[in-house]
N, C-alpha and C positions, 0 to 999 in steps of 0.2 A: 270273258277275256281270253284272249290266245295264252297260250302256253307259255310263249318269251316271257310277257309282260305278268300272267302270274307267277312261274320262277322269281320275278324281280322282287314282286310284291310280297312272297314269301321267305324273301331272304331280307327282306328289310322290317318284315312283324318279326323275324327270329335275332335281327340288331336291334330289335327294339327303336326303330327309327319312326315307322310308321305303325300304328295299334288296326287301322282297319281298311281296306280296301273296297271298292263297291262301285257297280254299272253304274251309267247313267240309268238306266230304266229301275235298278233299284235306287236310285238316288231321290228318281221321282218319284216311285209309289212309298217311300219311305222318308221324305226328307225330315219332317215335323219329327219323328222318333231321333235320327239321325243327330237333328240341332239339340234337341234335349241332352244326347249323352254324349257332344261336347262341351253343353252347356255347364251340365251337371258334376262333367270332370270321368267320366267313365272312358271316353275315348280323351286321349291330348291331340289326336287328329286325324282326319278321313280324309282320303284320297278317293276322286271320282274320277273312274278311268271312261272314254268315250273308245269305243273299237279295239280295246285292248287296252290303251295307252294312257297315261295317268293327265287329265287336263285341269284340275283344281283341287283343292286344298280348305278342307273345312275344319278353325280352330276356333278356339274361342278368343273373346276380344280381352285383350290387359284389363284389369278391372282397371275402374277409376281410380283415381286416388283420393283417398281418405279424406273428411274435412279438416279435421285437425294436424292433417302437413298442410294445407292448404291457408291458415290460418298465418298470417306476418310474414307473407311471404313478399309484399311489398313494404315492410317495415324498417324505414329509413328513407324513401325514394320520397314520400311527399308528408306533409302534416296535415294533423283535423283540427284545421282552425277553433277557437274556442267557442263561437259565436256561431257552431254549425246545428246548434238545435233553437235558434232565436227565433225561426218559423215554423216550427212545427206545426202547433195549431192550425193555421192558416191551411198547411201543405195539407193535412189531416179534415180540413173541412171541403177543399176541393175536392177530396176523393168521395168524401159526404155527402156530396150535392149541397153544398152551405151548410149543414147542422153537425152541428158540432158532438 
């Protein structure tokens, strides 16, 4: 990196804005290490500078959400008829190949 651009990268690990800085060339002989420790929570985020200058941004992805928020979340919008386990069987033998 030049000189500009790490001053920048140094005054932004000391706001705590960015945790880690890194080439492209260390980006590539190192990426698999790199994904794990922001996988893992060790970095909150890597910056990969090309020529100096910062061109991407490696975080990690929002976890999913849980099942059980996920769980009546359509509750109210439609009904389960009574009559919705009247096939079962049937449905249950097609996936059988006929046998029950």
């Amino acid at each position: 990196m030049n000189s500009v651009s790490c001053r920048a990268a140094n005054l932004q690990l000391r706001m705590n804005i960015v945790k880690r800085c890194v080439s492209m060339l260390e980006a590539e002989s190192l990426f698999l290490r790199l994904v794990e420790d922001v996988e893992q929570g060790r970095e909150k985020e890597i910056i990969i500078a090309r020529g100096g200058w910062p061109v991407a941004r490696l975080v990690p992805l929002a976890p999913a959400p849980s099942i059980d928020r996920r769980i009546g979340v359509a509750k109210g919008i439609f009904e389960v008829p009574d009559e919705i386990d009247a096939h079962s069987d049937e449905i249950a033998a097609l996936f059988n190949w006929g046998s029950k």
